[in-house]
C-alpha positions as CSV (number, residue, x, y, z in Angstrom):
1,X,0.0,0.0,0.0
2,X,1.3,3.5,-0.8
3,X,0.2,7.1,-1.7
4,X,-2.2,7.2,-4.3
5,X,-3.6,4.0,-3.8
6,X,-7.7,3.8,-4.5
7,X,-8.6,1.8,-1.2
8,X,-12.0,0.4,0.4
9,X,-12.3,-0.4,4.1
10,X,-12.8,-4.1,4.9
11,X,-16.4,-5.2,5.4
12,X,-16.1,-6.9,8.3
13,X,-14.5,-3.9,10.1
14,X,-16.7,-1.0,8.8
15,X,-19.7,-2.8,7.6
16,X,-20.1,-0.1,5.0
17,X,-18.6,-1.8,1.6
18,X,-19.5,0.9,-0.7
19,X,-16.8,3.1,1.1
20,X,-14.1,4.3,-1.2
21,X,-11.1,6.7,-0.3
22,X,-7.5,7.2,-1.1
23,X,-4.6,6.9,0.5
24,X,-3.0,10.5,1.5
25,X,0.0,8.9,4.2
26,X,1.2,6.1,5.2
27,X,3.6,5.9,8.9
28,X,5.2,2.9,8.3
29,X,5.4,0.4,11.9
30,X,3.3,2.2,13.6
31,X,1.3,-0.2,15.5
32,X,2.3,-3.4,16.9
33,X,5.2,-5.4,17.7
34,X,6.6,-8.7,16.2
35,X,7.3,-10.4,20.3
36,X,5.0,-10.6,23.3
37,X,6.3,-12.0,26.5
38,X,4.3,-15.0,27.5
39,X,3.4,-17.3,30.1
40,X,2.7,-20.9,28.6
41,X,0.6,-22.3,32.3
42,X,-1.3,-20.8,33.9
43,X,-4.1,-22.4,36.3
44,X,-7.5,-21.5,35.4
45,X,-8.6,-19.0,38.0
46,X,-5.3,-18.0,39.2
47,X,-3.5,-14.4,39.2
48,X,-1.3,-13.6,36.5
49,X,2.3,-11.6,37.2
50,X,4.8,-9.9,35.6
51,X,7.5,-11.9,37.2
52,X,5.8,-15.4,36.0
53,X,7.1,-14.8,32.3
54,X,8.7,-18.1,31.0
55,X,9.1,-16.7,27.4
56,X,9.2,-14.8,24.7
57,X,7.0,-15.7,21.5
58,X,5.5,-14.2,18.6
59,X,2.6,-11.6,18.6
60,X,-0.4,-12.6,16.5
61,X,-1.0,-9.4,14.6
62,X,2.8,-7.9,14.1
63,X,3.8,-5.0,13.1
64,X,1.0,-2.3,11.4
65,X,1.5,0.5,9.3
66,X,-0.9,3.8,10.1
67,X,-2.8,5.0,7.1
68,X,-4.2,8.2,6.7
69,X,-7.2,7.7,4.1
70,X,-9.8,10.6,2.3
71,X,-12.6,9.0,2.4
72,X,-15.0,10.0,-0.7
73,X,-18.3,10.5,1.4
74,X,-18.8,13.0,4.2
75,X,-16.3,11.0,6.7
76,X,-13.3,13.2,5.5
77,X,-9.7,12.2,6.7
78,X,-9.7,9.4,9.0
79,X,-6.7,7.3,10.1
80,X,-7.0,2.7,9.5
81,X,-4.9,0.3,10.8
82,X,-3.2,-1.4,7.4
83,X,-4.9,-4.5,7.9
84,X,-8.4,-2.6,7.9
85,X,-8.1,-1.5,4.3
86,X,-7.9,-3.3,0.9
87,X,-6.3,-2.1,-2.3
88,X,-8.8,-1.8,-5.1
89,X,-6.1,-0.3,-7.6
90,X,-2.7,0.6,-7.5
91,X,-1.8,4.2,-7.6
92,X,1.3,5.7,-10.0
């Protein structure tokens, strides 16, 4: 995805398909990480702490870029998660 791009937001995020916009920015890595300190057992019921960290593993969603979209209906500028938009066509 990069400026110019003729995007739509996804339909299970927005509900509204018909949405169309283009992209104006993009912050690249904005969001996320690609690790998440875990704990692998845990007893149902019991209290979870910081110190109980056994190790390190991989975040579901990753790393997100920030996109800055105008929208072509009265929402105006409005700033998606990456994964919330899909390219309809590629810009120059």
């Amino acid at each position: 995805m990069k400026v110019g791009d003729l995007v739509r937001c996804a339909p299970d995020v927005c509900g509204d398909e018909n949405a169309v916009g283009i992209v104006m920015r993009v912050d690249p890595q904005h969001y996320g990480s690609n690790t998440a300190y875990k704990v692998s057992h845990v007893e149902r019921g019991k209290c979870i702490r910081s110190d109980m960290v056994d190790f390190i593993g991989v975040s579901a969603d990753g790393i997100r870029d920030r996109v800055l979209v105008l929208w072509g209906d009265d929402v105006g500028w409005e700033y998606r998660e990456s994964t919330e938009l899909e390219v309809i066509s590629e810009g120059r």
